[in-house]
N, CA, C and O atoms as a printed pandas DataFrame, in Angstrom:
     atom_number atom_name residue_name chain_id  residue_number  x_coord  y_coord  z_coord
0              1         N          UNK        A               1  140.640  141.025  155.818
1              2        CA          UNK        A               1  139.634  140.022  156.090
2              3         C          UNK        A               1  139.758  139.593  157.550
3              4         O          UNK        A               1  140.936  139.580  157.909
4              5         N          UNK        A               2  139.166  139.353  158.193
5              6        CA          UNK        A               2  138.837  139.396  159.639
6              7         C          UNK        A               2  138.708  137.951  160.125
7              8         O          UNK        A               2  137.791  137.334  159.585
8              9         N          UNK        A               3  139.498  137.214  161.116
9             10        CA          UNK        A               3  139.439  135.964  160.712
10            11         C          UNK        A               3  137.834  135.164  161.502
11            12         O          UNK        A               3  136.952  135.954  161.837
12            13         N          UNK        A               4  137.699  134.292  161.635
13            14        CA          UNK        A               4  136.584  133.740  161.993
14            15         C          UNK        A               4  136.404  133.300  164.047
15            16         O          UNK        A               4  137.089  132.576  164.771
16            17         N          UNK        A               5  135.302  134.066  164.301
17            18        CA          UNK        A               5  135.818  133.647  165.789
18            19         C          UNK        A               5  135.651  132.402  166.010
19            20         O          UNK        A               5  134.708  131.759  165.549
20            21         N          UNK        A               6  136.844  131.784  166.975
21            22        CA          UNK        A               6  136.636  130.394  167.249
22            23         C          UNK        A               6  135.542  129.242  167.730
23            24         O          UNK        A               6  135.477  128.022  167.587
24            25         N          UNK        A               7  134.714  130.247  168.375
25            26        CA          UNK        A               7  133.803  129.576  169.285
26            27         C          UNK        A               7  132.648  129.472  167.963
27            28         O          UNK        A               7  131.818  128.581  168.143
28            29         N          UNK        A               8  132.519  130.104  166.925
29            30        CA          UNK        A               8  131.976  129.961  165.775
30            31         C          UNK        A               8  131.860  128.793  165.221
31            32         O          UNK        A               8  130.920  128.073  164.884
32            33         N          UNK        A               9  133.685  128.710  165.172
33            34        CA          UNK        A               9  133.945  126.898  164.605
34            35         C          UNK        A               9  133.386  125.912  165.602
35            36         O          UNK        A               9  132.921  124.824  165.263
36            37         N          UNK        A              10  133.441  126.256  166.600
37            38        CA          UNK        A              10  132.780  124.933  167.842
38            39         C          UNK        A              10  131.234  124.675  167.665
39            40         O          UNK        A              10  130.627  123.605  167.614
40            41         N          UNK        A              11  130.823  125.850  167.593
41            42        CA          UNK        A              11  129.185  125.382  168.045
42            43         C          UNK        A              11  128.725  125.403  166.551
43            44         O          UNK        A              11  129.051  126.252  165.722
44            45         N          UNK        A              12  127.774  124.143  166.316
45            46        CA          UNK        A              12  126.904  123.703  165.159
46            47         C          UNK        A              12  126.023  124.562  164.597
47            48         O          UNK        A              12  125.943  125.284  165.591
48            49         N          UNK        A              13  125.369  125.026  163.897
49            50        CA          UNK        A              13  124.402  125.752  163.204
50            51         C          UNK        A              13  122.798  124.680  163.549
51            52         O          UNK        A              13  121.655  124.794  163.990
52            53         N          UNK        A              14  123.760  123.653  162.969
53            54        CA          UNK        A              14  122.405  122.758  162.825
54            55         C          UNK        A              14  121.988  122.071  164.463
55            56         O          UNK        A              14  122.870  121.928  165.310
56            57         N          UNK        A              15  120.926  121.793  164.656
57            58        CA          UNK        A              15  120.763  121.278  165.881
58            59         C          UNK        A              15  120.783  119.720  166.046
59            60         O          UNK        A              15  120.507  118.816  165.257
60            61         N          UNK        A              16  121.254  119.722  167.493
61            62        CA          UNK        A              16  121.469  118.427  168.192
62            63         C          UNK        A              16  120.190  116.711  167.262
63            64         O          UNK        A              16  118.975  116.587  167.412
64            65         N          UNK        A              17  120.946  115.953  166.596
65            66        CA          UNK        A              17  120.532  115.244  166.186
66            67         C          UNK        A              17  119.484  113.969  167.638
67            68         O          UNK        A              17  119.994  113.311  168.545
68            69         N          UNK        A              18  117.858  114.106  167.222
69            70        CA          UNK        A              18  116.928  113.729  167.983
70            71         C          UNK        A              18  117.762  111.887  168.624
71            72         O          UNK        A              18  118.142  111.054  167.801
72            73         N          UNK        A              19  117.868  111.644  170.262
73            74        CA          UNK        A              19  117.787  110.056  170.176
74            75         C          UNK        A              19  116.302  109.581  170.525
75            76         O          UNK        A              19  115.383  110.227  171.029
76            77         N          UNK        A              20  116.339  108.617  170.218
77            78        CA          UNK        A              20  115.126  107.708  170.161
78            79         C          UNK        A              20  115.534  106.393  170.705
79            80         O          UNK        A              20  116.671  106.003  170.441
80            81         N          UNK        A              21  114.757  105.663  171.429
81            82        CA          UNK        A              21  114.763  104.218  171.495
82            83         C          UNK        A              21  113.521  103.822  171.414
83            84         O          UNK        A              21  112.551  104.435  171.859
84            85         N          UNK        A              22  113.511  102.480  170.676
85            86        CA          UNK        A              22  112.608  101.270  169.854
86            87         C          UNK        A              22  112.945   99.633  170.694
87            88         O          UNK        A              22  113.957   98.988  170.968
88            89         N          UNK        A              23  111.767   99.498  170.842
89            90        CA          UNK        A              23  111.766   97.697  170.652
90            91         C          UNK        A              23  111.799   96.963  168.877
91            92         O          UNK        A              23  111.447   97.475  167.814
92            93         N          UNK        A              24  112.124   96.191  169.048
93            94        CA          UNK        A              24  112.080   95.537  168.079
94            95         C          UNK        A              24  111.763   93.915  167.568
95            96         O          UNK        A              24  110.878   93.430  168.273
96            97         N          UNK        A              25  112.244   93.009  166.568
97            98        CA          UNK        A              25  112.295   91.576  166.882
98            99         C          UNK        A              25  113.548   91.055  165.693
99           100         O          UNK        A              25  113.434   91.041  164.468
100          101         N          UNK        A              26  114.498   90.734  166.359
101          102        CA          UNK        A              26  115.754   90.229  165.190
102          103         C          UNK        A              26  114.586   89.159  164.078
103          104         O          UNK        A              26  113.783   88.253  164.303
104          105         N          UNK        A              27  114.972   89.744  163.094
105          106        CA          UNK        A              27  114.633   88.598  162.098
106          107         C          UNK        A              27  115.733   88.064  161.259
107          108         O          UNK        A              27  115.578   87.342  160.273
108          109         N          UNK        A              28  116.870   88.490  161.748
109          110        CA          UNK        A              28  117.950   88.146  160.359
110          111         C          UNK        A              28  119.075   87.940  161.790
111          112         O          UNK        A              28  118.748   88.867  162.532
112          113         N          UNK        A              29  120.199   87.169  162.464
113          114        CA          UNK        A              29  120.775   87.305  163.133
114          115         C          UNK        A              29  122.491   87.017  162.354
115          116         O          UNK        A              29  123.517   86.527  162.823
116          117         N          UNK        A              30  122.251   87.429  161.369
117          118        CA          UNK        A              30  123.843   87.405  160.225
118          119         C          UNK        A              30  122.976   87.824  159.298
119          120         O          UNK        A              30  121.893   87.312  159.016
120          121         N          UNK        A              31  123.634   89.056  158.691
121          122        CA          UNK        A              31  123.754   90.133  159.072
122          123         C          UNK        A              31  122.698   90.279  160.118
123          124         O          UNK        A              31  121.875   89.388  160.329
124          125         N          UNK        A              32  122.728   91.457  160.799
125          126        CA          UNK        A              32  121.321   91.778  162.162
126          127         C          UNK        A              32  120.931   92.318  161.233
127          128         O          UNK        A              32  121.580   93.023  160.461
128          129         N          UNK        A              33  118.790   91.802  161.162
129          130        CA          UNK        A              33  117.923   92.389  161.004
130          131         C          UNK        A              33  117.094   92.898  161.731
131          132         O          UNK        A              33  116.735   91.843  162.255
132          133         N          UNK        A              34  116.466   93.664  162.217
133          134        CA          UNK        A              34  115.569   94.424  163.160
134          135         C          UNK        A              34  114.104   94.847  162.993
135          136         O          UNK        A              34  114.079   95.970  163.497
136          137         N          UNK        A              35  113.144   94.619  162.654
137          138        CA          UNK        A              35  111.895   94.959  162.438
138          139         C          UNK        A              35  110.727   95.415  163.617
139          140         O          UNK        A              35  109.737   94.852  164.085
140          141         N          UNK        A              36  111.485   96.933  163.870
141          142        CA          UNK        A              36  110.672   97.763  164.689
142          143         C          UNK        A              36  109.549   97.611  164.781
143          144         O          UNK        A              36  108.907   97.659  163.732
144          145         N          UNK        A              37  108.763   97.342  166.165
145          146        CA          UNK        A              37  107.537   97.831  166.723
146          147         C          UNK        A              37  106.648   98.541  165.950
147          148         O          UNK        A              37  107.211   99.598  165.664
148          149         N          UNK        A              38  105.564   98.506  165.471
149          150        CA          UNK        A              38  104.766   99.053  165.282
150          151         C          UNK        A              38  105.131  100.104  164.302
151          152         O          UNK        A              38  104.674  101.239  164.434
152          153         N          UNK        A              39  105.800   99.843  163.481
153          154        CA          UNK        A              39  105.997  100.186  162.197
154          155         C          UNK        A              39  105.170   99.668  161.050
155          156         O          UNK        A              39  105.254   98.593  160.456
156          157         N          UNK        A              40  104.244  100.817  160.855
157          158        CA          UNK        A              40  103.635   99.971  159.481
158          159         C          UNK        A              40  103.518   99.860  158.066
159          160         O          UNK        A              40  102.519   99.729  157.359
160          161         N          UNK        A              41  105.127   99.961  157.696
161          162        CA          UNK        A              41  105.721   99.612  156.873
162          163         C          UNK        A              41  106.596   98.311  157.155
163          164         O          UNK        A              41  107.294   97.742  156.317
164          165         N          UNK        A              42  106.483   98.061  158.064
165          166        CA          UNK        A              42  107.254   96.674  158.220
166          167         C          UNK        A              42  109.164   96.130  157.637
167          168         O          UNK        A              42  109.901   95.145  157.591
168          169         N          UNK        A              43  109.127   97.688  157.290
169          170        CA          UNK        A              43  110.914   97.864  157.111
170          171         C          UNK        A              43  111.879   97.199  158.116
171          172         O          UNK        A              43  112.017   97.482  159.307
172          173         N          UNK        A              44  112.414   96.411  157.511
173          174        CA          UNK        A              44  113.960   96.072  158.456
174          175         C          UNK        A              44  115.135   96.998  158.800
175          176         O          UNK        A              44  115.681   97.540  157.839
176          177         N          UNK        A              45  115.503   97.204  159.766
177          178        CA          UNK        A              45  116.986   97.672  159.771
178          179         C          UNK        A              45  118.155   97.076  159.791
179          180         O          UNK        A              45  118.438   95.890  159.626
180          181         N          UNK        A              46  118.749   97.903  159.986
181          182        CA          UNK        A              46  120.327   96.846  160.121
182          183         C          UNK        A              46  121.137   97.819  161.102
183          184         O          UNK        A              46  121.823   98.746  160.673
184          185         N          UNK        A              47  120.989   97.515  162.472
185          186        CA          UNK        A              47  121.729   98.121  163.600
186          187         C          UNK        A              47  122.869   97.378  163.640
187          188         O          UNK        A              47  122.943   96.164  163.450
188          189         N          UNK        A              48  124.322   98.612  164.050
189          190        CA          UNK        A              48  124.975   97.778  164.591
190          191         C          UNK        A              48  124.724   97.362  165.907
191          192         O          UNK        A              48  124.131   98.016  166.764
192          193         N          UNK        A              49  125.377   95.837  166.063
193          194        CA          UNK        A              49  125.276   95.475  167.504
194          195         C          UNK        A              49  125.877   95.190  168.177
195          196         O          UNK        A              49  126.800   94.427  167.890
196          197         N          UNK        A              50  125.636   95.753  169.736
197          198        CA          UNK        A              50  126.768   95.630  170.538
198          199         C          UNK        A              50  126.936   93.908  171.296
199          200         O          UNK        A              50  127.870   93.514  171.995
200          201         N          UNK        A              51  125.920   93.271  170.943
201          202        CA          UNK        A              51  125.371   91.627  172.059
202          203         C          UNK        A              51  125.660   91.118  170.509
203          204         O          UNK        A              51  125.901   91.625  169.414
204          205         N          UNK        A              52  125.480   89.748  171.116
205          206        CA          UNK        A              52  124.753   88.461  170.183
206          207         C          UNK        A              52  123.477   88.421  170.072
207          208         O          UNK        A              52  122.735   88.651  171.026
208          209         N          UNK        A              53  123.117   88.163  169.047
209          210        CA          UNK        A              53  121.371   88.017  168.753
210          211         C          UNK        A              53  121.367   86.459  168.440
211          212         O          UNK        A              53  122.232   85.599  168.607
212          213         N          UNK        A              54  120.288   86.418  168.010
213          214        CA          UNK        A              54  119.597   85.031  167.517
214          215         C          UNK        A              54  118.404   85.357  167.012
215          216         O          UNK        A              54  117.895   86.218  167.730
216          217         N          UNK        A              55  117.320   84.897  165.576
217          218        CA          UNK        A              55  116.151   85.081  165.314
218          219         C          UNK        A              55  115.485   85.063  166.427
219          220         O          UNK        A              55  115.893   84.392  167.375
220          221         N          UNK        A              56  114.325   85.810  166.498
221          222        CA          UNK        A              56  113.331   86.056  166.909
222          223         C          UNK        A              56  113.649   86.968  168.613
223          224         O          UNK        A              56  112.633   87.427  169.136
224          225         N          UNK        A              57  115.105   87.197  169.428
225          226        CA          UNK        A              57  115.459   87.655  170.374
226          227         C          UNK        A              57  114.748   89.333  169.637
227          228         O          UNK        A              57  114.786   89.929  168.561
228          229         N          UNK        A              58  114.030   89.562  171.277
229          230        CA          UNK        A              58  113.281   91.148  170.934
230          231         C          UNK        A              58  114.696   91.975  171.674
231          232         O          UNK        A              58  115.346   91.785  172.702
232          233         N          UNK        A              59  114.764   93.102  170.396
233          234        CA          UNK        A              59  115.818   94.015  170.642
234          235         C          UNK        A              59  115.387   95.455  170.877
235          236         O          UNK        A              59  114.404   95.963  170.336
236          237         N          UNK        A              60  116.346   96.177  171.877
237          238        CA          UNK        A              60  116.302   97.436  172.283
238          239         C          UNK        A              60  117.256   98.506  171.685
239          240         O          UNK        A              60  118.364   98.816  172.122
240          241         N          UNK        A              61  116.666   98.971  170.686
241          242        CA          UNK        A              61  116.989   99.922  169.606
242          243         C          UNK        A              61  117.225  101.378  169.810
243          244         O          UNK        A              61  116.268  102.128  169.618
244          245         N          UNK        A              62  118.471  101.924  170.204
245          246        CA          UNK        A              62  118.956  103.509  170.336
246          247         C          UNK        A              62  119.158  104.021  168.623
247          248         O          UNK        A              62  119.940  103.487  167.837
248          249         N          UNK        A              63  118.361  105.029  168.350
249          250        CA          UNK        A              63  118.259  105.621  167.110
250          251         C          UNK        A              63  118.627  106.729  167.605
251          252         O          UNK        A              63  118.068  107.301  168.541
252          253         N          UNK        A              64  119.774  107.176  166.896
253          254        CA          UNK        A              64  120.012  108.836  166.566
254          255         C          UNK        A              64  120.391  109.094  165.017
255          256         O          UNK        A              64  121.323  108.548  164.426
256          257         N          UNK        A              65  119.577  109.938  164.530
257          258        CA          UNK        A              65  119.618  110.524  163.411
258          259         C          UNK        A              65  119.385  109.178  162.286
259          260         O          UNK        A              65  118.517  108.304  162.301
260          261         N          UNK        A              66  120.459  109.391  161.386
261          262        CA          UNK        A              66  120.200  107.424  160.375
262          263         C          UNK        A              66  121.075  106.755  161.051
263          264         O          UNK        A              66  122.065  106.522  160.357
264          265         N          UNK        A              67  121.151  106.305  162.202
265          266        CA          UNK        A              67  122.398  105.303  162.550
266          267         C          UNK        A              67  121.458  104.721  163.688
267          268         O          UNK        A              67  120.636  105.483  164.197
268          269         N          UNK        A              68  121.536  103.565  164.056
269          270        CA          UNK        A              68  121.003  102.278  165.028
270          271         C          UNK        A              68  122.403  101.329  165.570
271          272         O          UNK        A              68  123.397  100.762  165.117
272          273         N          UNK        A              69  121.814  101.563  166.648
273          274        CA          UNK        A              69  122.641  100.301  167.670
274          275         C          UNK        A              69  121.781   99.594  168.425
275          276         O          UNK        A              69  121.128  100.061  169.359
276          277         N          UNK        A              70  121.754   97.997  167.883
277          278        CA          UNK        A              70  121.156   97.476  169.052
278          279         C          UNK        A              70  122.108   97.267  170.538
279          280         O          UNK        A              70  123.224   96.754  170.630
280          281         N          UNK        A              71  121.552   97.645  171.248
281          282        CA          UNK        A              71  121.798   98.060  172.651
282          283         C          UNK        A              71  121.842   97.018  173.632
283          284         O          UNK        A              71  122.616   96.956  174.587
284          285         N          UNK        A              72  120.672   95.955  173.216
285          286        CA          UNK        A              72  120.867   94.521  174.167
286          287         C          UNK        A              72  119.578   94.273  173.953
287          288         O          UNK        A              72  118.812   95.059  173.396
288          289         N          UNK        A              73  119.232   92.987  174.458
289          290        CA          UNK        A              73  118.046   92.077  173.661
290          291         C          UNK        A              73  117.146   91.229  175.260
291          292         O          UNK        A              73  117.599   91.306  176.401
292          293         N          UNK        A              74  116.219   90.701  174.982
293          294        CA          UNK        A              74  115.571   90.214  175.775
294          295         C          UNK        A              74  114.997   88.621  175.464
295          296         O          UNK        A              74  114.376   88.335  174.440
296          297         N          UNK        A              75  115.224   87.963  176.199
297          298        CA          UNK        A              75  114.895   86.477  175.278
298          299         C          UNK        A              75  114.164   86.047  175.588
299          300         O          UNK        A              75  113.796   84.997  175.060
């Protein structure tokens, strides 16, 4: 049996997971809630965050793949 070449194990099959960034508006500031822009489903998220929020502070949302970080906010 022939073993597996290494550079095999390194590189992914699957491709580079898409980033995205979003505005948003905290609606929940314990736990963070997030209710993206122009979403019209009007779904909340729950980013982690790197700042302090407060209701209603509009947040700047880095999405890659299912995971969110709010990034920093604007007051």
């Amino acid at each position: 049996m022939a073993s597996p070449d290494p550079l095999e194990l390194l590189l992914s099959a699957d491709p580079p997971q898409r980033q995205t960034y979003r505005w948003g508006t905290v609606t929940t500031a314990s736990p963070v809630e997030v209710r993206l822009d122009g979403d019209p489903e009007g779904a909340e998220i729950r980013p982690t965050s790197l700042v302090a929020v407060a209701d209603g502070d509009r947040a700047y949302i880095q999405i890659i793949g299912r995971q969110a970080v709010l990034m920093g906010i604007r007051k």
